[in-house]
FITI-708634 format. One record per residue (C-alpha): residue in one letter; z, x, y. Coordinates in steps of 0.5 Angstrom, whole numbers, padded with zeros to 4 digits, always signed. Each point is the difference from the previous one (the first is absolute). Example, Ala and Ser with C-alpha at 12.3 -4.5 7.8 and 13.67 -1.06 7.14 Angstrom:
residues 2
a+0016+0025-0009 s-0002+0002+0007 
END
This chain:
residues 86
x-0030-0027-0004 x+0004-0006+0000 x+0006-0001+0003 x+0005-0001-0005 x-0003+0006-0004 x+0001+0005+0007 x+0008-0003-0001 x+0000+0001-0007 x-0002+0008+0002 x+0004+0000+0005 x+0006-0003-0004 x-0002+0005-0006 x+0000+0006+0004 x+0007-0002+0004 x+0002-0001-0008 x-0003+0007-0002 x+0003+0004+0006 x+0007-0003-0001 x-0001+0003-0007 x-0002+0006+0003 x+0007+0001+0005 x+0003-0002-0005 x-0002+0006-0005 x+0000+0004+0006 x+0007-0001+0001 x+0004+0000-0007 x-0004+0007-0002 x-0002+0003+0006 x+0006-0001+0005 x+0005-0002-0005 x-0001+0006-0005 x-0004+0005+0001 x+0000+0001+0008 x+0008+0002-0001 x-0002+0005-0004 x-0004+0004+0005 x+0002+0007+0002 x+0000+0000+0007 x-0001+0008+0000 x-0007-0001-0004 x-0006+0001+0003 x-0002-0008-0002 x+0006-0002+0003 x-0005-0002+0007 x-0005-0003-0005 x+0005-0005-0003 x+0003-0001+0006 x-0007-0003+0003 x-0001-0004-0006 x+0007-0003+0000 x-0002-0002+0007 x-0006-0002+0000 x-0002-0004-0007 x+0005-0006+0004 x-0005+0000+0005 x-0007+0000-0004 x+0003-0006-0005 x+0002-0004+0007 x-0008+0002+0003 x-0002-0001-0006 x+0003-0007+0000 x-0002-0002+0008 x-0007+0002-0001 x-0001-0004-0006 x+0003-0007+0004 x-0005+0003+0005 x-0005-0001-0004 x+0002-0007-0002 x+0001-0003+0006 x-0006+0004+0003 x-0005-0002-0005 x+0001-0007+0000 x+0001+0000+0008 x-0007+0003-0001 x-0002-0005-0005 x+0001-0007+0005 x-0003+0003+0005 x-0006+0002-0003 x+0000-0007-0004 x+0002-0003+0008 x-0007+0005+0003 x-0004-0005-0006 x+0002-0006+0001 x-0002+0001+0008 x-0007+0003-0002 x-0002-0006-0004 
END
């Protein structure tokens, strides 16, 4: 894959991520966390899922430029490992 089109994925998930934060912020933090009864027995379960939907966005952000960087690194040394064969 090219180079510029790994960027561009990169760069539409990095896009697609904010969008999803940003979801996340004005639904669930803004209206309907507030509205949760601490007494109720979902009180733990929304607890957990205000706590961890931050943390999968930013996991799910640094895997993906993972991948970006590691695949074209990975791409020049295989380009490099051929040029030496020949």
């Amino acid at each position: 894959m090219a180079t510029w089109r790994r960027f561009g994925i990169g760069l539409f998930f990095t896009l697609a991520l904010m969008v999803g934060g940003l979801i996340y912020n004005r639904v669930w933090a803004d209206l309907l966390f507030p509205m949760v009864d601490t007494s109720s027995r979902w009180a733990t379960a929304a607890v957990w899922a205000d706590r961890l939907v931050p943390l999968i966005l930013v996991m799910l952000l640094l895997a993906t430029w993972a991948w970006v960087i590691g695949a074209g690194v990975q791409e020049e040394r295989g380009v490099d490992r051929r040029r030496r064969v020949r």
